[in-house]
C-alpha positions as CSV (number, residue, x, y, z in Angstrom):
1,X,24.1,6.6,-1.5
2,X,24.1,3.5,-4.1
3,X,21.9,1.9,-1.6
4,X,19.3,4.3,-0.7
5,X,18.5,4.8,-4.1
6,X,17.9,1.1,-4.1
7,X,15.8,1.2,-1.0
8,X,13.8,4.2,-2.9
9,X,13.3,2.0,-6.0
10,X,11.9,-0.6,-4.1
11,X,9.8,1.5,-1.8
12,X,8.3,2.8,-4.7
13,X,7.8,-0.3,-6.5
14,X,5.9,-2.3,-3.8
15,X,3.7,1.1,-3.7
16,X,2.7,0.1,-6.6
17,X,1.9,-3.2,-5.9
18,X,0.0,-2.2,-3.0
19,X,-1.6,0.1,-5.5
20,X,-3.1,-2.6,-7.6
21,X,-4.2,-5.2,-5.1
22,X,-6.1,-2.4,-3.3
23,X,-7.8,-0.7,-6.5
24,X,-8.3,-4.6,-8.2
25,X,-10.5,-5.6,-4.7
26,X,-13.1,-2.5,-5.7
27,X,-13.4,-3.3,-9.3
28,X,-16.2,-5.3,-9.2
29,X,-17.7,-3.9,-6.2
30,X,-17.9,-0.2,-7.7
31,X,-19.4,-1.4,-10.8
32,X,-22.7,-3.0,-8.8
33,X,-22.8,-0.2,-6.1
34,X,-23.2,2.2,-9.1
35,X,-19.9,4.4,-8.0
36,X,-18.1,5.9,-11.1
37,X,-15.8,2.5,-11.5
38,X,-12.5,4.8,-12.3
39,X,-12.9,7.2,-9.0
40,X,-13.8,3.5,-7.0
41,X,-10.4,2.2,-7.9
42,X,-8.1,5.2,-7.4
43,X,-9.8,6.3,-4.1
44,X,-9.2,2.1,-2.8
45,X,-5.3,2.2,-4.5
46,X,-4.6,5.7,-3.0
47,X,-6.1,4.6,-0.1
48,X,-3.9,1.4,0.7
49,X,-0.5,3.6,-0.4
50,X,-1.7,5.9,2.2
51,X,-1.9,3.5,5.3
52,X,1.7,2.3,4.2
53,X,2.9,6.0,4.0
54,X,1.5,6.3,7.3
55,X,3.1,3.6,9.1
56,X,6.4,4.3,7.3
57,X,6.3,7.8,8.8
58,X,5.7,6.6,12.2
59,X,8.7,4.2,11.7
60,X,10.5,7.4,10.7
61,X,9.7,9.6,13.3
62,X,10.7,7.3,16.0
63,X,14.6,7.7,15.2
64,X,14.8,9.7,12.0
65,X,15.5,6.1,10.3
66,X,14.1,3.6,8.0
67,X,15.7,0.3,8.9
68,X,14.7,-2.5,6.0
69,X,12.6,-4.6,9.0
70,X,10.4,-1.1,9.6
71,X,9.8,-1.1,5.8
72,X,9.1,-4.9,5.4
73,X,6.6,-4.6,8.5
74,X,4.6,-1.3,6.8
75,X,4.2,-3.4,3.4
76,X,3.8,-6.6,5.3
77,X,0.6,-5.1,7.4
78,X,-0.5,-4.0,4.0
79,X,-0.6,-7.4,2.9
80,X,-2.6,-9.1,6.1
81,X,-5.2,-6.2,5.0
82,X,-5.5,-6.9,2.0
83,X,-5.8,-10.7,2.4
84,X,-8.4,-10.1,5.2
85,X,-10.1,-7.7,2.9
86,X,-10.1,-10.7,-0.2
87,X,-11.1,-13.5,2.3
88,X,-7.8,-14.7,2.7
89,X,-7.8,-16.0,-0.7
């Protein structure tokens, strides 16, 4: 049990993360494209939790199970996204 929690905690603690680097890439672009800034950077961080939620459930329904590799791939494809997204910076 001790252990899922932990897995929980840090599910939801790189949600966050993804969270932030997706809503921080609109910023700027949502201020010049004259979209209300706030509603730009939770539709871009809700966004990028989503596609993570969504591969995590596919890596769910295959077995029922979330190994720690399934849950390092779904952050990890976040993460080529988001860099591809900044220009690799």
């Amino acid at each position: 049990m001790n252990n899922m929690v932990k897995t929980i905690a840090d599910i939801f603690a790189r949600m966050l993360a993804v969270f932030v680097i997706s809503a921080l890439g609109v910023l700027g672009a949502g201020a010049v494209a004259g979209v209300d800034v706030l509603q730009a950077v939770a539709m871009a961080g809700l966004l990028g939790v989503a596609r993570v939620l969504e591969d995590l459930a596919k890596s769910f329904l295959q077995d029922g199970k979330l190994t720690q590799a399934e849950i390092n791939a779904a952050f990890r494809k976040e993460h080529r996204r988001a860099e591809e997204e900044d220009g690799g910076r």
